[in-house]
C-alpha positions as a Markdown table, in Angstrom:
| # | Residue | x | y | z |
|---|---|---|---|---|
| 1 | Unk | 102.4 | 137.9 | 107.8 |
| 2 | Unk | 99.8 | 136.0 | 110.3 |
| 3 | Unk | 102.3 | 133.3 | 110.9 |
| 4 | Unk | 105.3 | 135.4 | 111.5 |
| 5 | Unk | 103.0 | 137.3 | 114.1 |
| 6 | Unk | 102.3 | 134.2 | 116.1 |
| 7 | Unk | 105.7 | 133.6 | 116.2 |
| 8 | Unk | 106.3 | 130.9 | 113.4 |
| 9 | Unk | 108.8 | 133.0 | 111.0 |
| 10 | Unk | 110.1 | 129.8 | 109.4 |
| 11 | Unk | 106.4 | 129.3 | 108.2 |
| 12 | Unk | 106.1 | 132.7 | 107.1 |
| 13 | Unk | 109.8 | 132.6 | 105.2 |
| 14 | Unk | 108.1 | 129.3 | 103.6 |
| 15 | Unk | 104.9 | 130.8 | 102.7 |
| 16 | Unk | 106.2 | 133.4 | 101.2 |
| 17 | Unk | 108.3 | 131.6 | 99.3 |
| 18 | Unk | 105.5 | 129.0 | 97.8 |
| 19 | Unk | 103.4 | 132.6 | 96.8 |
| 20 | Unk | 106.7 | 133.6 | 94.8 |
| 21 | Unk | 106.9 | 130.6 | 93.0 |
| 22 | Unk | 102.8 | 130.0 | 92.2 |
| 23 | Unk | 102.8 | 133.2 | 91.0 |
| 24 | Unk | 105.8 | 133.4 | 88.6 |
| 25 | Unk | 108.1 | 136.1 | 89.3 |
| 26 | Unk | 108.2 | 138.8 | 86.0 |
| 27 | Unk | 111.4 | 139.7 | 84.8 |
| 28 | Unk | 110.4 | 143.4 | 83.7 |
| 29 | Unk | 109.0 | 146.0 | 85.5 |
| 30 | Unk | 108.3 | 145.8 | 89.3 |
| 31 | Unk | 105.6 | 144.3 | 90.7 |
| 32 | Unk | 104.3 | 145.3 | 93.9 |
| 33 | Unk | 103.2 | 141.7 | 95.2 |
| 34 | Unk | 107.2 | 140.6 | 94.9 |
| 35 | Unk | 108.1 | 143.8 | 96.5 |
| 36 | Unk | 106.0 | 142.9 | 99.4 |
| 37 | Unk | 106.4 | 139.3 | 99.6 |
| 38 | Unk | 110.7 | 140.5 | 99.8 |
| 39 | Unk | 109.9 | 142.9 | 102.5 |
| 40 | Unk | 107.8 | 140.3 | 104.8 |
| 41 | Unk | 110.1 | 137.5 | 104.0 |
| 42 | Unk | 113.1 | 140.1 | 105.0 |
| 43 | Unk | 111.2 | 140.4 | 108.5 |
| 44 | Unk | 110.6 | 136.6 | 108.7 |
| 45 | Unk | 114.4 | 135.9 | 107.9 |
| 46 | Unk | 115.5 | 138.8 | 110.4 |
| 47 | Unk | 113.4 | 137.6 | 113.2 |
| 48 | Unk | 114.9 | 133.9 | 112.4 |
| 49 | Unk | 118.3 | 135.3 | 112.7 |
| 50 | Unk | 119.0 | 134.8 | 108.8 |
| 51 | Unk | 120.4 | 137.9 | 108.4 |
| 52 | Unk | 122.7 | 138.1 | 105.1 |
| 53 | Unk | 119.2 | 136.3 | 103.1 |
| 54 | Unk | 117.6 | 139.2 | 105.0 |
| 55 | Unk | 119.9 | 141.6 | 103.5 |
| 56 | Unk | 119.4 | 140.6 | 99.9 |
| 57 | Unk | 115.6 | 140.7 | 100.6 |
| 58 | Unk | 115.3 | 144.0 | 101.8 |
| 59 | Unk | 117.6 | 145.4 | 99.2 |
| 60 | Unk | 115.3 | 144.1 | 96.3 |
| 61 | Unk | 112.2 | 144.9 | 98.1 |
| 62 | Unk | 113.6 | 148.8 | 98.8 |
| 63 | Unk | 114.6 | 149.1 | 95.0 |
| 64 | Unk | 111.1 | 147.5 | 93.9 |
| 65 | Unk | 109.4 | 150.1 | 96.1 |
| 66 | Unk | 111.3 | 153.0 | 95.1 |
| 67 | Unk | 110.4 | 152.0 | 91.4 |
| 68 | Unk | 107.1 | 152.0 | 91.8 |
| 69 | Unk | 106.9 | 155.4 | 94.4 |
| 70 | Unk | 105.9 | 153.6 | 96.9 |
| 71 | Unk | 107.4 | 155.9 | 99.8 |
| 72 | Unk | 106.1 | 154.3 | 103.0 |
| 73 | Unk | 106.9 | 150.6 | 101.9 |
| 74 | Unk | 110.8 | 151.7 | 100.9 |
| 75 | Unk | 111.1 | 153.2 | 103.5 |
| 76 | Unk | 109.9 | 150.3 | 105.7 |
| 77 | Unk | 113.0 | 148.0 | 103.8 |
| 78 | Unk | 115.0 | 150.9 | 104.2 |
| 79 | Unk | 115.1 | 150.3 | 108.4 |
| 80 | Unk | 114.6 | 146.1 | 107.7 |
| 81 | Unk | 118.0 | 146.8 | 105.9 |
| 82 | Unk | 119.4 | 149.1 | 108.7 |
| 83 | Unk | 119.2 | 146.4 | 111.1 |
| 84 | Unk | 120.2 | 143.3 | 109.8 |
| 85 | Unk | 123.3 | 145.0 | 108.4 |
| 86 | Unk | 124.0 | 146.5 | 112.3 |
| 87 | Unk | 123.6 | 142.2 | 112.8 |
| 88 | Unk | 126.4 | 141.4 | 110.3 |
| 89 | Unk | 128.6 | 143.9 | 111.5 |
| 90 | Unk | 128.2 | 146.6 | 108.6 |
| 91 | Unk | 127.8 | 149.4 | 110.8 |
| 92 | Unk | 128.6 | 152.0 | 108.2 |
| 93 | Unk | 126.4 | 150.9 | 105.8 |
| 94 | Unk | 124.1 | 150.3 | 108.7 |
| 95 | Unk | 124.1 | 154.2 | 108.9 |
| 96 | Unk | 123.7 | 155.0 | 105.4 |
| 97 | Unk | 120.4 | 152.8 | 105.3 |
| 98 | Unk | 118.8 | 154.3 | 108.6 |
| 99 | Unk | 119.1 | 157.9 | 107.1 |
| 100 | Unk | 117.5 | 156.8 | 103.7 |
| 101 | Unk | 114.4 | 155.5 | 106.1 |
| 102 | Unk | 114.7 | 158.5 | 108.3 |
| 103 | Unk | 114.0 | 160.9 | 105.6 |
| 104 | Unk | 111.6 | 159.3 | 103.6 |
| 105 | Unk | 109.6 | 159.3 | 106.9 |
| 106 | Unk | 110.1 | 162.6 | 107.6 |
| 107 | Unk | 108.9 | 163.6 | 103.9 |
| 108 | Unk | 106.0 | 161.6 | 104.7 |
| 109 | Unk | 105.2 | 163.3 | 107.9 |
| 110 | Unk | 104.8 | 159.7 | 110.1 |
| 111 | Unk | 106.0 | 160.7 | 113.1 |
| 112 | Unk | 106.2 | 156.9 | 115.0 |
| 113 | Unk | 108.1 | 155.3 | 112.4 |
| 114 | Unk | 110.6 | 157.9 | 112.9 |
| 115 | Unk | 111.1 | 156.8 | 116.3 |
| 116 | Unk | 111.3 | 153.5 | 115.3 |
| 117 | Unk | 114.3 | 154.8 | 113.3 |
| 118 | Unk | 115.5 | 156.6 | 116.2 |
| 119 | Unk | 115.9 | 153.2 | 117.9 |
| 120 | Unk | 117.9 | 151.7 | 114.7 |
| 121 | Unk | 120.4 | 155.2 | 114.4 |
| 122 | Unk | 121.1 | 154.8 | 118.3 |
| 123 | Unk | 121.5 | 151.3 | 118.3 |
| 124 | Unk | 124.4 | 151.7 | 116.1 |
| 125 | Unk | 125.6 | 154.7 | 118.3 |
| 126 | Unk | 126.0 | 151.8 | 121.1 |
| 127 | Unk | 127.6 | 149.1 | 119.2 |
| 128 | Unk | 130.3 | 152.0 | 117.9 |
| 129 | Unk | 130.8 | 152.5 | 122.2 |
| 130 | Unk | 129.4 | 155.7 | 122.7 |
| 131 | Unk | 127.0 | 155.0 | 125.4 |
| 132 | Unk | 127.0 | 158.9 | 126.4 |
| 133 | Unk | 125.5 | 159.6 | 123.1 |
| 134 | Unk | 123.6 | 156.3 | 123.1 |
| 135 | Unk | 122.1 | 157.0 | 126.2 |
| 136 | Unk | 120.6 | 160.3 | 125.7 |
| 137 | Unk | 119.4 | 158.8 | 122.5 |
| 138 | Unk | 117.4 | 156.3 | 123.9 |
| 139 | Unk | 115.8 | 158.6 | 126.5 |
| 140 | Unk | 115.0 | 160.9 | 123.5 |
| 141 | Unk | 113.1 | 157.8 | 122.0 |
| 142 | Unk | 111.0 | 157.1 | 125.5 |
| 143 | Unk | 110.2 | 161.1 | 125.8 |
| 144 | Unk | 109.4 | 161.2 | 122.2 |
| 145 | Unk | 107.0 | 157.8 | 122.3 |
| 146 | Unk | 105.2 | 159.3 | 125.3 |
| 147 | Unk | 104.2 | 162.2 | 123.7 |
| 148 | Unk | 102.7 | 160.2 | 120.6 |
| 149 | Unk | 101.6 | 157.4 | 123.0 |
| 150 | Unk | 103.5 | 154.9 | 121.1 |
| 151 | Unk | 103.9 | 152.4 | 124.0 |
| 152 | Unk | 105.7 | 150.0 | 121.6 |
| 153 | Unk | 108.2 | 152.9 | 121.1 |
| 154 | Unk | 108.6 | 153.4 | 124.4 |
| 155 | Unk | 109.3 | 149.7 | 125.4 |
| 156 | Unk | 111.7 | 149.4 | 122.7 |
| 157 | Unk | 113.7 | 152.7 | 124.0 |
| 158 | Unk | 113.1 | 151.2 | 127.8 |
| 159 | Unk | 114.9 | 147.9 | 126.2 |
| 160 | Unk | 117.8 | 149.5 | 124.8 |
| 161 | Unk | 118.5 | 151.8 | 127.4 |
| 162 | Unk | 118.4 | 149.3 | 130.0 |
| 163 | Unk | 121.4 | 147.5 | 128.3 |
| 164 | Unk | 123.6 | 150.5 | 128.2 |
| 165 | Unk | 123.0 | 150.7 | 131.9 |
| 166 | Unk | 123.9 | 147.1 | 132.7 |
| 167 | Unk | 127.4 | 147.8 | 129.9 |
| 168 | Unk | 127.8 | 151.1 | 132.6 |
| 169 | Unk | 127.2 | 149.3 | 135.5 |
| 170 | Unk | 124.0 | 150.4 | 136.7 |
| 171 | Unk | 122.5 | 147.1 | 137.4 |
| 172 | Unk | 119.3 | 148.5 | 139.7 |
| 173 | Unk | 118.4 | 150.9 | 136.9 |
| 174 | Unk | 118.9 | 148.2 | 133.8 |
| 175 | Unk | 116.9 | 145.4 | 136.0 |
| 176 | Unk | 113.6 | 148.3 | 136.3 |
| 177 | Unk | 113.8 | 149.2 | 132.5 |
| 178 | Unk | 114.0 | 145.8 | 131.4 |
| 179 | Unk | 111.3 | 145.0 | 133.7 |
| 180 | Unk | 109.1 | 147.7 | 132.5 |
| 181 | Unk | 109.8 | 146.4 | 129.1 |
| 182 | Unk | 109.0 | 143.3 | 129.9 |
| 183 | Unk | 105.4 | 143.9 | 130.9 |
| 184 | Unk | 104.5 | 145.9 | 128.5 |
| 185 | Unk | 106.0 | 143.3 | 125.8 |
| 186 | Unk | 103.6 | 141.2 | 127.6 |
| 187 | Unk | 100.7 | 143.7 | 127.5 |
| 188 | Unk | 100.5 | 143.9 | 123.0 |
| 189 | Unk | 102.2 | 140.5 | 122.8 |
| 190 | Unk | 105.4 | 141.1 | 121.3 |
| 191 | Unk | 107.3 | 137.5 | 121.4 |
| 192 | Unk | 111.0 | 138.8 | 120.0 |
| 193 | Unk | 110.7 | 142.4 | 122.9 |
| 194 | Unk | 109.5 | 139.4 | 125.5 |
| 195 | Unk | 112.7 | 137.3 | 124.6 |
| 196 | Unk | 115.5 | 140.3 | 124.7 |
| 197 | Unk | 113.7 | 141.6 | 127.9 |
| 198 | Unk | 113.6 | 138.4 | 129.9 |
| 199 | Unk | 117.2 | 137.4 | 128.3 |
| 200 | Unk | 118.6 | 140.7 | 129.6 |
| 201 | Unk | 117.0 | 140.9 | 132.8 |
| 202 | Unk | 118.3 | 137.9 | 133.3 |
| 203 | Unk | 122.0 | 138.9 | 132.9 |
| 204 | Unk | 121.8 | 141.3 | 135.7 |
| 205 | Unk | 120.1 | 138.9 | 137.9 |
| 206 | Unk | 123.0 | 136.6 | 137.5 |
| 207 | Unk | 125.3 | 139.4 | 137.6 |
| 208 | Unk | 123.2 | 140.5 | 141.3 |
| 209 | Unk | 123.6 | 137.4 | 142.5 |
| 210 | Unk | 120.4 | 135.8 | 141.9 |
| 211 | Unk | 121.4 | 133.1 | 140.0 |
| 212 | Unk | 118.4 | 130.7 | 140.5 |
| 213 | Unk | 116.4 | 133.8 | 139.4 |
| 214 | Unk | 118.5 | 133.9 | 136.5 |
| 215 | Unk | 118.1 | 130.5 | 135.6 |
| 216 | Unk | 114.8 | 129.6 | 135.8 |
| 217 | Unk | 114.0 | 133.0 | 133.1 |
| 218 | Unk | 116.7 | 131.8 | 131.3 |
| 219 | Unk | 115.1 | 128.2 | 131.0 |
| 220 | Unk | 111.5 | 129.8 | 130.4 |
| 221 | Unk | 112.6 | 132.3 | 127.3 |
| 222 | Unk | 114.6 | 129.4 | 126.1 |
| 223 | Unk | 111.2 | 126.6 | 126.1 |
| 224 | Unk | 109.8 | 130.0 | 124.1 |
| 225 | Unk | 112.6 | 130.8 | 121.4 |
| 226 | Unk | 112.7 | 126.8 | 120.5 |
| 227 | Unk | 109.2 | 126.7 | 119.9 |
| 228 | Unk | 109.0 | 129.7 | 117.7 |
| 229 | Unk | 112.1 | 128.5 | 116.0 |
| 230 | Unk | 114.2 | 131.7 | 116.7 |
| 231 | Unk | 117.4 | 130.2 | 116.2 |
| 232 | Unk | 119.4 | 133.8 | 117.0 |
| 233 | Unk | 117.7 | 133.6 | 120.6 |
| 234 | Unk | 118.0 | 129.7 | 121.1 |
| 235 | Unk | 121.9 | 130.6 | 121.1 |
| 236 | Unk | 121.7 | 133.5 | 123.2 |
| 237 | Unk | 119.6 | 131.9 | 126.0 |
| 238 | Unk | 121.8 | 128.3 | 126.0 |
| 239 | Unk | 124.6 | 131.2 | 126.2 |
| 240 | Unk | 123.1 | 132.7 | 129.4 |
| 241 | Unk | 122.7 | 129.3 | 131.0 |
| 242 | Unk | 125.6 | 128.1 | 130.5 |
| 243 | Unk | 127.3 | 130.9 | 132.2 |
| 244 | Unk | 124.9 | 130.9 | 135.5 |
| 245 | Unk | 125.6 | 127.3 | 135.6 |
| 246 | Unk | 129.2 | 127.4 | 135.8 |
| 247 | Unk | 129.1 | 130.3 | 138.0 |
| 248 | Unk | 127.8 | 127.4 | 140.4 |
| 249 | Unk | 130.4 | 125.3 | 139.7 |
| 250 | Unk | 127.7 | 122.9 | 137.4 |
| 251 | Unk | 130.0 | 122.0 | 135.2 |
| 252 | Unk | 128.8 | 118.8 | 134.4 |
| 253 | Unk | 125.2 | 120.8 | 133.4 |
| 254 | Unk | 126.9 | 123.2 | 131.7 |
| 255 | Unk | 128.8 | 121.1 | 129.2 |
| 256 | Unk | 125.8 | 120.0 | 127.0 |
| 257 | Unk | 123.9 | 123.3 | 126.5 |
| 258 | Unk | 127.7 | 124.3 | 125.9 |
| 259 | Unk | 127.1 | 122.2 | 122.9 |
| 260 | Unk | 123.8 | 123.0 | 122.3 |
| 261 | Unk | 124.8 | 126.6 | 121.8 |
| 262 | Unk | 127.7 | 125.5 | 119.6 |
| 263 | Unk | 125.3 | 123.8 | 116.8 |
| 264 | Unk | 122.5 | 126.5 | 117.3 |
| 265 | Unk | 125.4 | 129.1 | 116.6 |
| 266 | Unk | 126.3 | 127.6 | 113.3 |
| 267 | Unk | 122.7 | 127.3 | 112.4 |
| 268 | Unk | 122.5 | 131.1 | 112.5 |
| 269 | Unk | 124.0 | 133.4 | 109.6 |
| 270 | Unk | 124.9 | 136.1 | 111.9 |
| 271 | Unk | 128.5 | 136.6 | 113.0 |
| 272 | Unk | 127.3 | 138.8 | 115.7 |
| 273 | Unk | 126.0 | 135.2 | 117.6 |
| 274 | Unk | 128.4 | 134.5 | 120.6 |
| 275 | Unk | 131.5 | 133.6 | 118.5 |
| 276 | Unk | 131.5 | 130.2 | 118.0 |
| 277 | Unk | 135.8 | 130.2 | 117.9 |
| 278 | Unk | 135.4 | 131.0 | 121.9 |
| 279 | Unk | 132.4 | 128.5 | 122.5 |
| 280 | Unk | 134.3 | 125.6 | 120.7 |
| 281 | Unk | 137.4 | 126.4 | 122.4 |
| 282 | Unk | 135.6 | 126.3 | 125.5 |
| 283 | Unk | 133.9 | 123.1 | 124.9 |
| 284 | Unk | 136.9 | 121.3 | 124.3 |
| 285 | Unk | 138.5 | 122.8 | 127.7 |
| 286 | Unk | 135.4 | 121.1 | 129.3 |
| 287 | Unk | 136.1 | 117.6 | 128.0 |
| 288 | Unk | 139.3 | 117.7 | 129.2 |
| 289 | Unk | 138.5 | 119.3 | 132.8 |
| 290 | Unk | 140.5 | 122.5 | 132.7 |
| 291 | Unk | 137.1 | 124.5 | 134.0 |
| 292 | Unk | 139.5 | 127.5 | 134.7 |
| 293 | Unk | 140.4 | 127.5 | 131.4 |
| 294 | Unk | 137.2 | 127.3 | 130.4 |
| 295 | Unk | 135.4 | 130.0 | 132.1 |
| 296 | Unk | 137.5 | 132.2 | 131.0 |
| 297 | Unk | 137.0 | 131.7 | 127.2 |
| 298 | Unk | 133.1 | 131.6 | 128.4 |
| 299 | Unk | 133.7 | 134.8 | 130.7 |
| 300 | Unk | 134.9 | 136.6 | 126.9 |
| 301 | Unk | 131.9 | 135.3 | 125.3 |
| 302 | Unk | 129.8 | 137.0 | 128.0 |
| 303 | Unk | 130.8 | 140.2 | 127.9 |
| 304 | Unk | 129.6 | 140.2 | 124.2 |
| 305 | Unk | 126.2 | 138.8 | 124.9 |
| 306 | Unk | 124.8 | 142.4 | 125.5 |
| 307 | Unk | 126.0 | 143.2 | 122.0 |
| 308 | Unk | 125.0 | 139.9 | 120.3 |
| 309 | Unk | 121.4 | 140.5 | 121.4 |
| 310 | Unk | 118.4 | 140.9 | 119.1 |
| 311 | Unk | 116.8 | 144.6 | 119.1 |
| 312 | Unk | 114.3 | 144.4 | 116.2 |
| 313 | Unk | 112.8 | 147.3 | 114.8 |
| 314 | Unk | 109.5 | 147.9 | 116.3 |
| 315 | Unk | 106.1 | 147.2 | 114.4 |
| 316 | Unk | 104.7 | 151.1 | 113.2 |
């Protein structure tokens, strides 16, 4: 767990991994040390963008809780599940895991996990397109996190309502919530908030007119995400430059991070990473110098990026 929090979840996924084996899996009944090293390998993997081994993780470690009663725990997997399934584009299921969290929680009487739950349950709402409900959602989550002083809450709720304001337009109001959850990602040190914040506030930039604004946030979070080895994010920010740099007519800049994000792409297990079908194609309109062709492909790719994004589920 201390290496995934300083931002080295290929460590932790290893680590976790070398415990399993020293200590010799049984093949009865559960074990709460495997149940916990599935669950933090789960969030390692997720945070990694490894999303189907995620899956499997969290599945085993919500069965080996529920075996042994362990409520808080399950219900823990239960939202680790929730999310990486919204990543591979299993929204239903996505809904059916979120609830089994929700109610567990609710059982339990934690009131800030639920929130965190909250954030999972609306998230979906978005992706299905219905930013009405989405948005009133998210503004439940902020009002609910101030009155429990969750501040980690609250910038998660500031982060996802900022992007249905920049998908409705509203690019003033997205650039201050992202900004506000920006600083106070900064404030408790949350790298993967700090990444989705700067990557998203620096889509509206771009999308103001600020592209050297744009660029140089882009090229910071970027320097970040390939230190921590966040492969999900390495793709997303490459994304993001490559589409301020064209917009300046840099093509010749623009071509290799174009590749870049290509490899990092198929490095990722998540199909919800800007489709590489659209970046290939658009590589290949590159070499050949049809930019108009090109941007376009690239232009498609964009409009997803908002989608494709990381939203983790808060720490409780």
């Amino acid at each position: 767990m201390a290496l995934r929090h300083l931002g080295r979840p290929s460590e932790s996924v290893e680590a976790c991994r070398r415990a399993r084996d020293i200590a010799r899996e049984p093949l009865d009944d559960p074990d709460p040390l495997f149940a916990e090293l599935d669950l933090e390998e789960g969030i390692a993997l997720g945070v990694s963008g490894q999303f189907d081994p995620a899956r499997q993780r969290f599945e085993r470690a919500a069965n080996g809780f529920a075996k042994l009663h362990d409520d808080h725990r399950c219900a823990e997997s239960h939202d680790g599940l929730g999310l990486t399934l919204w990543h591979l584009g299993r929204l239903t299921d996505s809904l059916r895991a979120y609830p089994s969290a929700q109610q567990l929680w609710r059982a339990l009487g934690d009131l800030r996990p639920q929130i965190t739950t909250m954030i999972g349950i609306a998230d979906v709402q978005y992706m299905l397109g219905d930013l009405a409900t989405a948005h009133d959602s998210f503004n439940a989550v902020i009002q609910g996190s101030r009155d429990l002083r969750f501040a980690r809450g609250e910038a998660y709720g500031q982060l996802n309502l900022a992007a249905v304001e920049h998908d409705l337009g509203h690019l003033e109001s997205a650039a201050s919530l992202y900004t506000m959850a920006l600083q106070a990602a900064q404030t408790f040190d949350d790298a993967i908030l700090v990444a989705d914040a700067t990557h998203g506030l620096a889509m509206v930039y771009r999308e103001q007119g600020e592209p050297a604004r744009a660029r140089a946030l882009l090229e910071h979070g970027l320097r970040t995400v390939e230190h921590a080895g966040m492969l999900f994010y390495e793709a997303a920010f490459r994304g993001g430059l490559r589409t301020v740099l064209l917009g300046e007519e840099r093509t010749a800049e623009a071509r290799p991070l174009l590749e870049e994000a290509v490899a990092t792409a198929e490095r990722s297990a998540s199909p919800q990473v800007p489709s590489r079908a659209r970046l290939r194609v658009a590589a290949l309109h590159l070499r050949e110098r049809q930019r108009a062709r090109a941007s376009e492909s690239l232009t498609e790719t964009a409009r997803s990026d908002r989608v494709d994004r990381l939203r983790p589920v808060p720490a409780h």
